[in-house]
Phi, psi and omega in degrees: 000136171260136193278150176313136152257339183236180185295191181194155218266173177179171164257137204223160191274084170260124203291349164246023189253184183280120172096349215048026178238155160199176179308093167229192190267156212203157113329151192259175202295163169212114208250152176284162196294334137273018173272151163239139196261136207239114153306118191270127194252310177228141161238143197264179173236121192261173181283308192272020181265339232205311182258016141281353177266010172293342201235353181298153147295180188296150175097340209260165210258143155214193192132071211248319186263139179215159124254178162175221196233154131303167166217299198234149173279172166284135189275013186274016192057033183246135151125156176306178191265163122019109181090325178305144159280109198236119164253151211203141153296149178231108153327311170263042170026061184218001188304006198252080224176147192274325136215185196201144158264148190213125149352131173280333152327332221222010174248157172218154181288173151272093205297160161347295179239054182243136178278150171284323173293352167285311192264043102295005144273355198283287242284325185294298184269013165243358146268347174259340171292316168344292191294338164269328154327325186278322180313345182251193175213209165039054171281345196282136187086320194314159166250159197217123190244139199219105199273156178035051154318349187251346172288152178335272170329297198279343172312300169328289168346250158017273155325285174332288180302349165276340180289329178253031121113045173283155181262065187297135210232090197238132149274119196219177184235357160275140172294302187338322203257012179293309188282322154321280205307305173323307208281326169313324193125036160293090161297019195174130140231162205242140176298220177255346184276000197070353177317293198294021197277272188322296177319338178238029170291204324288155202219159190298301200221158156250127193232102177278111153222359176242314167112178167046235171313305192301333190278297232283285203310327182255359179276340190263065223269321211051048159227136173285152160208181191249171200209134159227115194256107125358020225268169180311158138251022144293338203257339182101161234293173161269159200246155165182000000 
């Protein structure tokens, strides 16, 4: 790999293009001793990466999830070598750009046969379905209610709570998305109205992405269990 020396293309926030975001020119990455500049091959796209930039000024990077190569390790030796296949958060929102430094804290390999496009879906929404799947425990047997089930988080969800060995409850508001939710490990999937929510209750844990009604109708069982609400991340951390 020849390291960026010039500018370099990236997507940056701009107020007259459609959506505000379009292609302009950047500084190549100028990374700190624990950073590795990482060539970027996909990056995924989240919902609240899109509504910051309605609020971003002109100029400014978004951006959190990437894969790609090393191109330069971190000189402090920590994080993968030169070439490795990696995928990583960017803390500094800016990842959406043809290379980037990224913490090395914040990387991971990619295995062999994982695509740099699968794994630039992880880290935002297969980390948060994680965090919220973790709050609860004793899951095995347990029922698991999982609202706006068809979304990024929640497909990740989903999964998760069947591996560890929940009786997944998944609610969506397309039909269409019935059969992917099955095939994930969904035993029940449910409409956008919620009705049939009390009917396979009462559950261990509820994983909230939607919010309002449909969450009150599956929350109230009269068994505690633990709840994870979703929130935009435009909106500020999620609560539980």
């Amino acid at each position: 790999f020849q390291p960026h020396t010039g500018a370099m293309q990236a997507v940056v926030v701009d107020s007259n293009a459609p959506g505000r975001l379009a292609l302009g020119e950047v500084e190549p990455p100028s990374p700190d001793r624990n950073e590795a500049i990482v060539r970027v091959r996909s990056f995924s796209l989240n919902r609240g990466e899109v509504g910051f930039a309605q609020a971003k000024p002109a100029g400014a990077r978004i951006g959190w999830d990437v894969a790609g190569v090393v191109e330069q390790p971190a000189r402090d030796g920590s994080g993968p070598s030169a070439a490795s296949r990696v995928v990583g958060f960017l803390p500094a929102a800016n990842g959406w750009a043809e290379a980037v430094a990224v913490p090395t804290g914040y990387l991971a390999a990619i295995p062999d046969e994982v695509s740099d496009r699968d794994a630039a879906a992880l880290p935002v929404a297969g980390l948060t379905a994680l965090y919220g799947i973790e709050r609860a425990n004793r899951l095995l047997g347990a029922r698991v209610l999982v609202t706006g089930a068809s979304g990024g988080v929640g497909l990740f969800a989903c999964q998760l709570a069947k591996l560890m060995g929940a009786h997944v409850v998944a609610q969506v508001r397309n039909d269409a998305s019935q059969d992917a939710l099955a095939r994930l490990g969904a035993e029940v999937v449910i409409d956008a109205t919620g009705e049939e929510l009390r009917k396979h209750g009462p559950y261990r844990l509820i994983f909230d992405g939607i919010g309002g009604s449909i969450f009150l109708k599956g929350a109230f069982e009269g068994r505690p269990c633990s709840m994870w609400c979703e929130r935009d991340p435009d909106a500020g951390s999620p609560s539980h």
